[in-house]
N, CA and C atoms of all chains as a GROMACS GRO file, in nm:
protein
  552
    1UNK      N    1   0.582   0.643  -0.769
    1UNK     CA    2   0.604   0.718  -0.893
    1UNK      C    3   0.739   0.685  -0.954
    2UNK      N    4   0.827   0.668  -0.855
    2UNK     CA    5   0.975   0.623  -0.908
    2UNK      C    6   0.995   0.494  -0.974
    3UNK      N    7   0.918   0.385  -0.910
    3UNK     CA    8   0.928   0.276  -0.939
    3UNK      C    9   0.813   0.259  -1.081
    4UNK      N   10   0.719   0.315  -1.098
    4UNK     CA   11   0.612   0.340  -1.220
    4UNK      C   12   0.737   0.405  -1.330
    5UNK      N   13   0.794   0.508  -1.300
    5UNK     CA   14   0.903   0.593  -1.422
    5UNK      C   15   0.973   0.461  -1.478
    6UNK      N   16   1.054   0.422  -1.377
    6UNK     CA   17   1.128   0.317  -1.421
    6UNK      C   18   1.134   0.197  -1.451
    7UNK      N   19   1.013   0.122  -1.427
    7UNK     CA   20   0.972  -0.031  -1.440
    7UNK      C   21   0.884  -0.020  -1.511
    8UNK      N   22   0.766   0.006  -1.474
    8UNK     CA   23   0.634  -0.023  -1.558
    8UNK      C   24   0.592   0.067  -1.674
    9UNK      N   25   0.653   0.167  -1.655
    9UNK     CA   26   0.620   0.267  -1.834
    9UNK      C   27   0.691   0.171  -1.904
   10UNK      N   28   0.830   0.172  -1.902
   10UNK     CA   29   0.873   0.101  -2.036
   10UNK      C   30   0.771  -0.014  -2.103
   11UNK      N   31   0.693  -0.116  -1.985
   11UNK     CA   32   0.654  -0.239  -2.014
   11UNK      C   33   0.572  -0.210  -2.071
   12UNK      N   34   0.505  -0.042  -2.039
   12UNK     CA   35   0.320  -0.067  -2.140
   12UNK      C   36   0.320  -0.039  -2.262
   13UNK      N   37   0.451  -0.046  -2.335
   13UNK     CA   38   0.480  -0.032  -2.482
   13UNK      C   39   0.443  -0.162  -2.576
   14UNK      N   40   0.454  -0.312  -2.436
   14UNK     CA   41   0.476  -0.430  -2.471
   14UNK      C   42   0.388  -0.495  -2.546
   15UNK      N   43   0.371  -0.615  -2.667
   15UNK     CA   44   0.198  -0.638  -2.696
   15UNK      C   45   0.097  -0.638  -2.559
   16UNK      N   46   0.178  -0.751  -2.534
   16UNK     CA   47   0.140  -0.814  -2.389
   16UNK      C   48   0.116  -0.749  -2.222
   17UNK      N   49   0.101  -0.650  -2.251
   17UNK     CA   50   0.056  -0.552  -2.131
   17UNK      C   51   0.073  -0.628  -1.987
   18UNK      N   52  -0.034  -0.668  -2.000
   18UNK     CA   53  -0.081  -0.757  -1.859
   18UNK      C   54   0.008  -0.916  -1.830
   19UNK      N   55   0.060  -0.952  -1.903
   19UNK     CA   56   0.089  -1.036  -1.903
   19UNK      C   57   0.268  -1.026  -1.866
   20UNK      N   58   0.314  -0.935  -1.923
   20UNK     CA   59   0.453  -0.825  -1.904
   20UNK      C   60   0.437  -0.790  -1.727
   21UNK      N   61   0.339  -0.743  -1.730
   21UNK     CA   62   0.326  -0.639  -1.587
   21UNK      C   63   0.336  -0.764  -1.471
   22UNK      N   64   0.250  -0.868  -1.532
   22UNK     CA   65   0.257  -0.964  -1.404
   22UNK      C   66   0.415  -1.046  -1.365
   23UNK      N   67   0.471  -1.070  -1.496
   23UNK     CA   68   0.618  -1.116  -1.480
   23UNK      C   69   0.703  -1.011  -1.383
   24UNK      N   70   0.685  -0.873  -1.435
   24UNK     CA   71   0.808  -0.764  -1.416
   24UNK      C   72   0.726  -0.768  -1.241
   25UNK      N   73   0.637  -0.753  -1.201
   25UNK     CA   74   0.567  -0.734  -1.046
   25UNK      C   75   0.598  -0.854  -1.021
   26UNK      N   76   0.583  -0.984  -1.059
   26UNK     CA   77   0.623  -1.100  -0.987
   26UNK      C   78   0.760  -1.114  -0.927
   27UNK      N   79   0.899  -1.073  -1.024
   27UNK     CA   80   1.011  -1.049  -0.984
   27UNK      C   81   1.057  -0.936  -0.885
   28UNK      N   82   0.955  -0.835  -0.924
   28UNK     CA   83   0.977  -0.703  -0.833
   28UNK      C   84   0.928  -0.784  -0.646
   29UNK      N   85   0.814  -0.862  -0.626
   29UNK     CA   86   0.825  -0.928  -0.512
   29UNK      C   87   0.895  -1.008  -0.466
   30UNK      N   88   0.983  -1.050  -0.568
   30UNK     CA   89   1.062  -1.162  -0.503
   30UNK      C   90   1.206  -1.059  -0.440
   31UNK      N   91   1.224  -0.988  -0.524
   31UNK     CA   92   1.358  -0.850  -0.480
   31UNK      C   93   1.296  -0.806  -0.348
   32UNK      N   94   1.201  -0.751  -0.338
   32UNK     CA   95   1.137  -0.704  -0.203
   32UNK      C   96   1.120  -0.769  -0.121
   33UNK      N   97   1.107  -0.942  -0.118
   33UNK     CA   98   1.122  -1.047  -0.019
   33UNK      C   99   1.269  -1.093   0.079
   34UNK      N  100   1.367  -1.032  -0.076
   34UNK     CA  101   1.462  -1.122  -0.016
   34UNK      C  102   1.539  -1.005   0.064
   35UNK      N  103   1.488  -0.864  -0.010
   35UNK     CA  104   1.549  -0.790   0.061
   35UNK      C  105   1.501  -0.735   0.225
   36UNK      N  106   1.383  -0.772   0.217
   36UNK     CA  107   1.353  -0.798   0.388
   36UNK      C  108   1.404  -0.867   0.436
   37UNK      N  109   1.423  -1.047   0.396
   37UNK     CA  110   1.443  -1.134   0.492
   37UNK      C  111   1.600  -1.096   0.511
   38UNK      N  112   1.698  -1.049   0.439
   38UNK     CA  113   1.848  -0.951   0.453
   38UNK      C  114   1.834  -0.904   0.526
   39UNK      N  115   1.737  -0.811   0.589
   39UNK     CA  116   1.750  -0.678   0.683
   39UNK      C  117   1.703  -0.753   0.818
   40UNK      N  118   1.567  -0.814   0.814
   40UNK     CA  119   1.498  -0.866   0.915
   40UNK      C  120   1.525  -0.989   0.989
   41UNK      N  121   1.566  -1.096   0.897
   41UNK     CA  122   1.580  -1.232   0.873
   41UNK      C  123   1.454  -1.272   0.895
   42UNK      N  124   1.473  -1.427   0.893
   42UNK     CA  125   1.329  -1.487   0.907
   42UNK      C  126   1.287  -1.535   1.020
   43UNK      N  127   1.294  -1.450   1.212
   43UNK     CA  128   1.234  -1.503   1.286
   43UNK      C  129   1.099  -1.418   1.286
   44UNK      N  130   1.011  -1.535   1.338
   44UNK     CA  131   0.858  -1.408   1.381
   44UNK      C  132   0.865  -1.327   1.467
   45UNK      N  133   0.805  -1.196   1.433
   45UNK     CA  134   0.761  -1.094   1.512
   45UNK      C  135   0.640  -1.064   1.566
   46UNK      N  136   0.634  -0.972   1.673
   46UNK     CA  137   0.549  -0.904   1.708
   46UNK      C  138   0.522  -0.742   1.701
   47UNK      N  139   0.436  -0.715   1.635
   47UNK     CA  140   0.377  -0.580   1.666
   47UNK      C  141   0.365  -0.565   1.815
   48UNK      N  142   0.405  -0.502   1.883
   48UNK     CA  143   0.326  -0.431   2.020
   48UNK      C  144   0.323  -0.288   2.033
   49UNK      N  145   0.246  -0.249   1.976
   49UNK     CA  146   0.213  -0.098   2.036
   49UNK      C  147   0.151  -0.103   2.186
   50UNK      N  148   0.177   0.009   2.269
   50UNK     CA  149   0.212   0.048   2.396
   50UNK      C  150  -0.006  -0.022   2.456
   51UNK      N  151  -0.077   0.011   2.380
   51UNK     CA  152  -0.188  -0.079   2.402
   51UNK      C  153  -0.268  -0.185   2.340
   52UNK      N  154  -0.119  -0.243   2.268
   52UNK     CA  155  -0.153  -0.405   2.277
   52UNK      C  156  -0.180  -0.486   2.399
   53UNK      N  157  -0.264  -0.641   2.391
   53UNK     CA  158  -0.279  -0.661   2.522
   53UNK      C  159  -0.406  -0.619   2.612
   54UNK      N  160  -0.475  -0.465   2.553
   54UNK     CA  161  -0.573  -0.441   2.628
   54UNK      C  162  -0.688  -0.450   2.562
   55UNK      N  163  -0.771  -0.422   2.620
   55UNK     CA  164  -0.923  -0.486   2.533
   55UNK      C  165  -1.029  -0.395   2.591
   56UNK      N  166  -1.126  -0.356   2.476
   56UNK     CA  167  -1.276  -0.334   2.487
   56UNK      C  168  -1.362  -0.405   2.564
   57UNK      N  169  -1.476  -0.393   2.666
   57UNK     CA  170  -1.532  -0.509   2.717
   57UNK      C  171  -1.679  -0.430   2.658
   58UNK      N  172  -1.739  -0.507   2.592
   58UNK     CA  173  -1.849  -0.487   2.506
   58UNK      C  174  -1.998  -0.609   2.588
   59UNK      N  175  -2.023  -0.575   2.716
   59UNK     CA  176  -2.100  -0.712   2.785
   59UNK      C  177  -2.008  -0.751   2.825
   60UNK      N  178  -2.005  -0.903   2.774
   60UNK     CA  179  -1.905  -1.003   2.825
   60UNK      C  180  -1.795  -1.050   2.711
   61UNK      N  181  -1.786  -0.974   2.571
   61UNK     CA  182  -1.743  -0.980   2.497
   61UNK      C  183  -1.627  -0.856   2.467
   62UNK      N  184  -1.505  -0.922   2.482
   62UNK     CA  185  -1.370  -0.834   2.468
   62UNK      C  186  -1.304  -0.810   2.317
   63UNK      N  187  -1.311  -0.735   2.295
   63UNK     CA  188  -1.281  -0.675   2.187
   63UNK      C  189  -1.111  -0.562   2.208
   64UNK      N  190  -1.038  -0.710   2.153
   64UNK     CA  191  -0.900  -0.623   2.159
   64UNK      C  192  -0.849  -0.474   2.088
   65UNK      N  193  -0.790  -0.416   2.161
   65UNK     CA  194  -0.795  -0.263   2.106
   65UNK      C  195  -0.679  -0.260   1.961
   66UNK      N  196  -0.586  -0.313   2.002
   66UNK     CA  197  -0.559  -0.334   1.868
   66UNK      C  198  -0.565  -0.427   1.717
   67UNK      N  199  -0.673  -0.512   1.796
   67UNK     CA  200  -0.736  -0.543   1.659
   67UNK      C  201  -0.794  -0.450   1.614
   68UNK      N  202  -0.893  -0.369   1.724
   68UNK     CA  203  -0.989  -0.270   1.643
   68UNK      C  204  -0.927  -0.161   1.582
   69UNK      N  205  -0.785  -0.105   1.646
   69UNK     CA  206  -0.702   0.037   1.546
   69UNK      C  207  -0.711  -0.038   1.425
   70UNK      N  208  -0.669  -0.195   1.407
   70UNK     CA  209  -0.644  -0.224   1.275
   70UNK      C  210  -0.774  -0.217   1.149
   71UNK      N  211  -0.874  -0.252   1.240
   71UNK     CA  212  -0.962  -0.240   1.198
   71UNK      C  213  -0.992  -0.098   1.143
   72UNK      N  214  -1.017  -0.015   1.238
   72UNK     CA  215  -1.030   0.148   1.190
   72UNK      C  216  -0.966   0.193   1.092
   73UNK      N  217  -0.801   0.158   1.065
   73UNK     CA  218  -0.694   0.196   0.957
   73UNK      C  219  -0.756   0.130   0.825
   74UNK      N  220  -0.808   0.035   0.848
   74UNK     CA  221  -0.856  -0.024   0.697
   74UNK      C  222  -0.988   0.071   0.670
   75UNK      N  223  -1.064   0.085   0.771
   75UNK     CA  224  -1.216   0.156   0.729
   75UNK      C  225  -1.138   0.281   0.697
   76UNK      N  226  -1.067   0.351   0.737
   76UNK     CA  227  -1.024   0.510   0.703
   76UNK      C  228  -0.964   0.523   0.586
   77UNK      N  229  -0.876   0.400   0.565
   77UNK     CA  230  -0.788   0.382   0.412
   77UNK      C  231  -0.911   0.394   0.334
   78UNK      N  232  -1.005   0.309   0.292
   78UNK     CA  233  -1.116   0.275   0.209
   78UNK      C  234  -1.177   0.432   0.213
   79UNK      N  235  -1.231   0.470   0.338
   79UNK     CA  236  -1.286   0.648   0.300
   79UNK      C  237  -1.222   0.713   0.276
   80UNK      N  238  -1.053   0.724   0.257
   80UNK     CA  239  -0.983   0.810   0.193
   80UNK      C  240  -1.012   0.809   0.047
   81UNK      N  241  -0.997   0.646  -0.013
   81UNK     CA  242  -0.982   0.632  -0.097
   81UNK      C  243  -1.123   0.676  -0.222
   82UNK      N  244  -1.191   0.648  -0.150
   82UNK     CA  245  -1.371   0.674  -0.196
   82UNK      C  246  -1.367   0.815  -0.225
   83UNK      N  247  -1.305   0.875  -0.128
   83UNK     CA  248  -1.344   1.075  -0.135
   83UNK      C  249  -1.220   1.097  -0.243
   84UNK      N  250  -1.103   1.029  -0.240
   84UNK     CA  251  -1.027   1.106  -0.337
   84UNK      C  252  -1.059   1.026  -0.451
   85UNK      N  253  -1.158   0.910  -0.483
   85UNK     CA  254  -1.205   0.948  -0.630
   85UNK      C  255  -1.303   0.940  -0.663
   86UNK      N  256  -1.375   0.999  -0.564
   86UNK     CA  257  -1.470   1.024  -0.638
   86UNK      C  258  -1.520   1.218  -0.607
   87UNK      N  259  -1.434   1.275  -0.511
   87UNK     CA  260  -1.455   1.411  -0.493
   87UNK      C  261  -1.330   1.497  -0.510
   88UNK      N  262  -1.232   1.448  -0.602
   88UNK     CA  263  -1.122   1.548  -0.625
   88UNK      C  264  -1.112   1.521  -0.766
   89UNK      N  265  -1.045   1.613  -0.794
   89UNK     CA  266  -0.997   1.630  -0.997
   89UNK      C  267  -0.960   1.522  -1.042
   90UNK      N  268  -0.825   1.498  -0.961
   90UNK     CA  269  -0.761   1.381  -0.974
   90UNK      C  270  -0.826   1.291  -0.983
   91UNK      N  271  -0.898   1.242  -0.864
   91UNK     CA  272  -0.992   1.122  -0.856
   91UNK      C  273  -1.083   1.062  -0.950
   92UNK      N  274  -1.098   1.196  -1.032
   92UNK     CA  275  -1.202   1.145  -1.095
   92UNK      C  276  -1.165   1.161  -1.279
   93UNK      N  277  -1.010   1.179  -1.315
   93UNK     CA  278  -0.938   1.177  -1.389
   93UNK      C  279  -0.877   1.030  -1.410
   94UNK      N  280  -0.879   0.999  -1.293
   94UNK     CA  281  -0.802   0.840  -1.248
   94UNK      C  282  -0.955   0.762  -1.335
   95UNK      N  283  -1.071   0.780  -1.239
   95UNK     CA  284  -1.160   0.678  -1.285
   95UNK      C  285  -1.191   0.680  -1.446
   96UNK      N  286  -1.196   0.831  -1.509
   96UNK     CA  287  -1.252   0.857  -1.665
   96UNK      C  288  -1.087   0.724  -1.747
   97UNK      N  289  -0.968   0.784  -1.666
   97UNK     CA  290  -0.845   0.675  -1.759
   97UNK      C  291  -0.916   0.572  -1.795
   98UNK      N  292  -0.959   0.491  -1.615
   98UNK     CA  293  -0.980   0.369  -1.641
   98UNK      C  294  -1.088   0.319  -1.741
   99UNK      N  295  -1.158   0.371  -1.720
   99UNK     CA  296  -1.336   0.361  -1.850
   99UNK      C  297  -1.278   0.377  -1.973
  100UNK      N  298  -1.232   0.501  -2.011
  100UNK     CA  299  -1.196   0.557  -2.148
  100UNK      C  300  -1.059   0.582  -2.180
  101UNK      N  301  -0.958   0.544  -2.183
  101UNK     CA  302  -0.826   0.586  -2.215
  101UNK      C  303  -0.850   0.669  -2.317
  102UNK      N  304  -0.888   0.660  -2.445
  102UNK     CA  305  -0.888   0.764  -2.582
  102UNK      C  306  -0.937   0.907  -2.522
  103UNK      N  307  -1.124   0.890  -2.474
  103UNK     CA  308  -1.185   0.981  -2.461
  103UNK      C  309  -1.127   1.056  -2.332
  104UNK      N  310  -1.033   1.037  -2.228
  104UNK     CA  311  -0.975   1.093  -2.070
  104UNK      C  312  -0.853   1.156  -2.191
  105UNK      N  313  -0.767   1.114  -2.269
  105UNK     CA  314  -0.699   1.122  -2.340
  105UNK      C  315  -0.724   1.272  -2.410
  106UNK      N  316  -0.849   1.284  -2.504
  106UNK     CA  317  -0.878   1.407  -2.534
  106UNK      C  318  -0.958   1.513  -2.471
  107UNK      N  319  -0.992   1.461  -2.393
  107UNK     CA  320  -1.030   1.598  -2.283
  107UNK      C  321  -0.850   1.683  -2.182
  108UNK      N  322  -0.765   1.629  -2.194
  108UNK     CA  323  -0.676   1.668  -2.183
  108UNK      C  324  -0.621   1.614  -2.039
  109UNK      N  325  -0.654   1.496  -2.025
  109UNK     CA  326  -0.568   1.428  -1.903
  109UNK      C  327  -0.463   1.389  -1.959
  110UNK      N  328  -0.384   1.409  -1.813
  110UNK     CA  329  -0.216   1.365  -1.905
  110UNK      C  330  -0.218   1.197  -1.853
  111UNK      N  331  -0.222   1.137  -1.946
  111UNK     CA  332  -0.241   0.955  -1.912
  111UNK      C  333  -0.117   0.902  -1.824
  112UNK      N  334   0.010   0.923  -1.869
  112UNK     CA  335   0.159   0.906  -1.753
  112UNK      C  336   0.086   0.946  -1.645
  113UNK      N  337   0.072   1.068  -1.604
  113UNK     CA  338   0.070   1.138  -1.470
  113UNK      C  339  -0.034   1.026  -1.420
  114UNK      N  340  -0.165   1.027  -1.438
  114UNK     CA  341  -0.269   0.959  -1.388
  114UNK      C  342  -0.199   0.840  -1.354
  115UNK      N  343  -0.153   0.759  -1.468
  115UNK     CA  344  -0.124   0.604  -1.410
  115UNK      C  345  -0.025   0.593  -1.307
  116UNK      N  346   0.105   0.699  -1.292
  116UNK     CA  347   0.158   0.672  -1.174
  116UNK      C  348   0.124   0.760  -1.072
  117UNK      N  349   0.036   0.857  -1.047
  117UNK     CA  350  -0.080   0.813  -0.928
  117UNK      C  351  -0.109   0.740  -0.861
  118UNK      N  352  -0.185   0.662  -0.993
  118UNK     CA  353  -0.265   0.555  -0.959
  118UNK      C  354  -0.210   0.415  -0.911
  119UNK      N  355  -0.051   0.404  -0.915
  119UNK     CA  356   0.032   0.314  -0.926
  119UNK      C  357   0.062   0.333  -0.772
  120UNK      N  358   0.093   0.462  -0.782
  120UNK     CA  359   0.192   0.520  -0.623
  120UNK      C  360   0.050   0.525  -0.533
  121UNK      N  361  -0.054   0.523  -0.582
  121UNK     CA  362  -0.185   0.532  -0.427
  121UNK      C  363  -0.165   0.375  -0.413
  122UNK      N  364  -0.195   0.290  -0.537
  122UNK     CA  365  -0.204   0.131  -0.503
  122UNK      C  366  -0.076   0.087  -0.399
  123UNK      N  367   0.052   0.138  -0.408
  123UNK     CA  368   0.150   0.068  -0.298
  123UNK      C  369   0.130   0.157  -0.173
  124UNK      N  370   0.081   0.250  -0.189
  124UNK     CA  371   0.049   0.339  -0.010
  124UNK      C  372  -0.077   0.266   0.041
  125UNK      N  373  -0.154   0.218  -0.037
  125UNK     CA  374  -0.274   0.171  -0.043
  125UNK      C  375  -0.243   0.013   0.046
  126UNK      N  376  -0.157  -0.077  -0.061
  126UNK     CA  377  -0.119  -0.200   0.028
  126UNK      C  378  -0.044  -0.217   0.173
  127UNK      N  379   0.069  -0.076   0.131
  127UNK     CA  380   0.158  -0.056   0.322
  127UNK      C  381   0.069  -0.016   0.410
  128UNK      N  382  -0.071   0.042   0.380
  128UNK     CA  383  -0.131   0.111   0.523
  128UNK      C  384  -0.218  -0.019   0.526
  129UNK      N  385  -0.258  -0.126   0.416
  129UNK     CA  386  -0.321  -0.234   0.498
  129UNK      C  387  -0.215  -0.375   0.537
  130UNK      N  388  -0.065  -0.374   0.469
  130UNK     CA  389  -0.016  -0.441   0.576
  130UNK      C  390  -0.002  -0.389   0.760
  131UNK      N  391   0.010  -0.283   0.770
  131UNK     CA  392   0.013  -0.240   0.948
  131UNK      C  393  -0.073  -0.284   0.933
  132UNK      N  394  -0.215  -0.250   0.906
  132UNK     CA  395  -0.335  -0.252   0.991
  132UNK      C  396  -0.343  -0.438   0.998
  133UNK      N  397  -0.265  -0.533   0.903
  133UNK     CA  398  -0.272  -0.637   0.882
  133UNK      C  399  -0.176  -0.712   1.030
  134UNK      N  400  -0.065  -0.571   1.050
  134UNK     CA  401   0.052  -0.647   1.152
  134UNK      C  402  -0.007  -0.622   1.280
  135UNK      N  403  -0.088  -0.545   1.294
  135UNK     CA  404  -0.157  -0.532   1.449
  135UNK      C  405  -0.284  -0.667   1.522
  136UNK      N  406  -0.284  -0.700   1.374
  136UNK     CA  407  -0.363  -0.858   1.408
  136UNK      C  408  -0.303  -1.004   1.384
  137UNK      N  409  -0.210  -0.959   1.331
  137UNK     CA  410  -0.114  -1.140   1.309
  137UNK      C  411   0.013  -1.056   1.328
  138UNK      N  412   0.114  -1.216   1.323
  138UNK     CA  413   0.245  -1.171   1.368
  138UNK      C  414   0.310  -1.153   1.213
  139UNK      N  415   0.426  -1.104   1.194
  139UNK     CA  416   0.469  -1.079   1.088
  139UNK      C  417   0.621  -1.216   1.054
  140UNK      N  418  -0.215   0.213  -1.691
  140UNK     CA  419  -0.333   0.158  -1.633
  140UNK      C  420  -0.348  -0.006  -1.744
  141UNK      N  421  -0.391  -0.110  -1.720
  141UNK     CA  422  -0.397  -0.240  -1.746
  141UNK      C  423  -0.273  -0.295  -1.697
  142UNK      N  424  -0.219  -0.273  -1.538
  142UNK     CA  425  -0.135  -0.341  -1.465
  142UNK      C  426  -0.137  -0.374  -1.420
  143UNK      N  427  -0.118  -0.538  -1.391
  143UNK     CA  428  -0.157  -0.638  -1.276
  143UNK      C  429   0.026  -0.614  -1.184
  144UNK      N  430  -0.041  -0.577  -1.029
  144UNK     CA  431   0.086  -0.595  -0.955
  144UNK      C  432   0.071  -0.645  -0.882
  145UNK      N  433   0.159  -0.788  -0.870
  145UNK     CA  434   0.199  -0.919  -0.792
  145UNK      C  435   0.287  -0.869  -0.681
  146UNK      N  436   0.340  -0.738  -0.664
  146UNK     CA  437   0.414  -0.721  -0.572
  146UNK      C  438   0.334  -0.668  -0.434
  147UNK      N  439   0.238  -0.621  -0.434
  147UNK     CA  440   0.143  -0.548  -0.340
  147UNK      C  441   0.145  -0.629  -0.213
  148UNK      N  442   0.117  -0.751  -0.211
  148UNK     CA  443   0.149  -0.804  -0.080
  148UNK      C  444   0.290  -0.782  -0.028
  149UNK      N  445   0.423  -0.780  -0.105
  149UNK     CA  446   0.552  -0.777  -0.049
  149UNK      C  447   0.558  -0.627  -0.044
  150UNK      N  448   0.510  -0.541  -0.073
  150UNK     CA  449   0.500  -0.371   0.008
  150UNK      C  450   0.398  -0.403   0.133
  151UNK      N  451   0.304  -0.437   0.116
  151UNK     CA  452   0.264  -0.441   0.248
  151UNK      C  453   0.326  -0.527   0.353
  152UNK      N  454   0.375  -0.610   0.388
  152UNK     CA  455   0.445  -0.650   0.465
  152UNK      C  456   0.575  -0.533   0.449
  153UNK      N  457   0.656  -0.486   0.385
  153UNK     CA  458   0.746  -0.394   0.432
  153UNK      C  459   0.709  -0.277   0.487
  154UNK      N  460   0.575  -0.242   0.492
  154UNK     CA  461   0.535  -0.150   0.573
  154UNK      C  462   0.495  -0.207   0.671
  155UNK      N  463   0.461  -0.289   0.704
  155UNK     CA  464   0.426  -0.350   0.862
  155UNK      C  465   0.615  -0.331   0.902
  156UNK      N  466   0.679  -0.442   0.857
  156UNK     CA  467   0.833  -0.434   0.900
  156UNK      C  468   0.881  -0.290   0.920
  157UNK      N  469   0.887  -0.168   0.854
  157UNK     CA  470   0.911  -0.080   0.873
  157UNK      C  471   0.836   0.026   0.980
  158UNK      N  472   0.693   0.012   1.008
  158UNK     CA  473   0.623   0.032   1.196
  158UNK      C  474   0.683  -0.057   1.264
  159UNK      N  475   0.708  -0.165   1.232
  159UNK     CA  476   0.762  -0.270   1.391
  159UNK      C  477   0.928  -0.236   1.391
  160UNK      N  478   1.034  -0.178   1.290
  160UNK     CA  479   1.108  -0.124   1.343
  160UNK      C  480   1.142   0.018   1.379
  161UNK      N  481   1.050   0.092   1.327
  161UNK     CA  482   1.024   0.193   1.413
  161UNK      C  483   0.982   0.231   1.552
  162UNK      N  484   0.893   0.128   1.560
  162UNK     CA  485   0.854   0.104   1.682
  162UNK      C  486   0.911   0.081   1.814
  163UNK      N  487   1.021  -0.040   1.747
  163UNK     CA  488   1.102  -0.104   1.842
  163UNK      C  489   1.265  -0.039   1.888
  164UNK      N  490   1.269   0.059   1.779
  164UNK     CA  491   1.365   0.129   1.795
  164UNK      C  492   1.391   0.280   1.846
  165UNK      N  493   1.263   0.368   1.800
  165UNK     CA  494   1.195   0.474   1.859
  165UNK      C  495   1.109   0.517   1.940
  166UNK      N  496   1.006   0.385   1.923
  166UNK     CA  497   0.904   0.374   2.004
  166UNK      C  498   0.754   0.471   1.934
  167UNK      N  499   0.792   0.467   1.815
  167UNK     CA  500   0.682   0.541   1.709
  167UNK      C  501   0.562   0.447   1.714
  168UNK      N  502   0.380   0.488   1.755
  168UNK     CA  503   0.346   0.398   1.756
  168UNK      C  504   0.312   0.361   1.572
  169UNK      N  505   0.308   0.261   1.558
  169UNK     CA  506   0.286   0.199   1.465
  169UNK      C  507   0.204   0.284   1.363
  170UNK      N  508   0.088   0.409   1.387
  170UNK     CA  509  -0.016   0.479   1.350
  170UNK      C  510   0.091   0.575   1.239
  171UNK      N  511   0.117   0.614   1.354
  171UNK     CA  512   0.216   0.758   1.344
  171UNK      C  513   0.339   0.704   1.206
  172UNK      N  514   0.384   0.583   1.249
  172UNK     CA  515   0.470   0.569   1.145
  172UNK      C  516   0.440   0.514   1.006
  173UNK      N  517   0.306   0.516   0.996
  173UNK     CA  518   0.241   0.571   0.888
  173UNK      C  519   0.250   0.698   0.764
  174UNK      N  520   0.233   0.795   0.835
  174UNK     CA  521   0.317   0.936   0.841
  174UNK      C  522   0.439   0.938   0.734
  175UNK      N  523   0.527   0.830   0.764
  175UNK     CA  524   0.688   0.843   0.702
  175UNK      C  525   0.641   0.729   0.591
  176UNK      N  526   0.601   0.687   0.636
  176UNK     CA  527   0.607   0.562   0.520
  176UNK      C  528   0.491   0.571   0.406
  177UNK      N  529   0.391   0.604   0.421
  177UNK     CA  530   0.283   0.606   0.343
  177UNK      C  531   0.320   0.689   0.183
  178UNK      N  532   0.375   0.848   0.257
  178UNK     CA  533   0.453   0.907   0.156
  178UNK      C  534   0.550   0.848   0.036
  179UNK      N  535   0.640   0.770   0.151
  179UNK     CA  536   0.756   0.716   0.108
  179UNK      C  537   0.732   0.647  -0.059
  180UNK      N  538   0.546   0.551   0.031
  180UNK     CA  539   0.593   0.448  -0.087
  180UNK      C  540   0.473   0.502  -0.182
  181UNK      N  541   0.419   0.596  -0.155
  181UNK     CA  542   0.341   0.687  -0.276
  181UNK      C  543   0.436   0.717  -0.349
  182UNK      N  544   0.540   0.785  -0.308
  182UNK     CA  545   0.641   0.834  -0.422
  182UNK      C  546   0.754   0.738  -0.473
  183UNK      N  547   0.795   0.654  -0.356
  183UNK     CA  548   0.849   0.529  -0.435
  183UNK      C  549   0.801   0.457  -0.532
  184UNK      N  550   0.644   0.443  -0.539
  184UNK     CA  551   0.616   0.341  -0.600
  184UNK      C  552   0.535   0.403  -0.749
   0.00000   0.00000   0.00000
């Protein structure tokens, strides 16, 4: 929501909408890159949670346990995401924006509020599938 | 809404980085430190 107030409202004034948004997000990743490799540097890591290492035996077929949390975190992200829009106010304020801006507009959605929502679910949205991404590759 | 964001992969990798130093420093499993961060970047972002 902070980063929507301050970056991306100003831009949707622009002709160029989409074309604005992809420059101002392209630079916004490169700030967020360099400011990891500052904190982290650039050797590889490992995830190990305390049952990494162990495995499902499914037959004769092992099925590592933390591939599968990662797995689960992505299926649970996706059913979060399904129930909150399609079974809450919000949710379904978010989807009328996207279809109709004018007509979500005069039924009395507030269009700001919705889009940085919708802004702030999309980056909670990408951090809960990078983990579920770091429990199966190294980072 | 009509916003393309190129940054979404570089939040997700800082949320992986931010469970693996939680992890490695607290011993939070990776799930849990979900929890702190998920918020974080709902309202950060």
């Amino acid at each position: 929501m902070i980063l929507h107030r301050g970056l991306i409202r100003p831009i949707t004034k622009a002709r160029e909408t989409i074309v604005a948004s992809m420059v101002l997000t392209f630079g916004l990743a490169i700030v967020v890159e360099n400011v990891m490799l500052w904190i982290w540097k650039a050797d590889p890591r490992v995830l190990k949670p305390s049952y990494s290492g162990t495995a499902v035996f499914i037959g004769e077929v092992g099925l590592p346990i933390a591939q599968l949390v990662g797995f689960g975190l992505a299926a649970v992200g996706i059913l979060l995401l399904y129930l909150f829009l399609n079974h809450t106010h919000t949710g379904k304020a978010v989807q009328a924006t996207w279809q109709e801006k004018e007509g979500a507009a005069l039924m009395g959605i507030n269009l700001q509020k919705v889009s940085e929502i919708a802004f702030g679910l999309a980056i909670a949205a990408a951090g809960m599938g990078g983990v579920a991404m770091a429990m199966m590759y190294n980072l | 809404m009509r916003v393309i964001n190129i940054a979404h992969a570089g939040f997700g990798v800082l949320a992986a980085y931010i469970a693996y130093s939680l992890l490695e420093k607290t011993g939070l499993d990776p799930l849990l430190s979900l929890l702190i961060s998920l918020p974080s970047f709902f309202f950060g972002g």
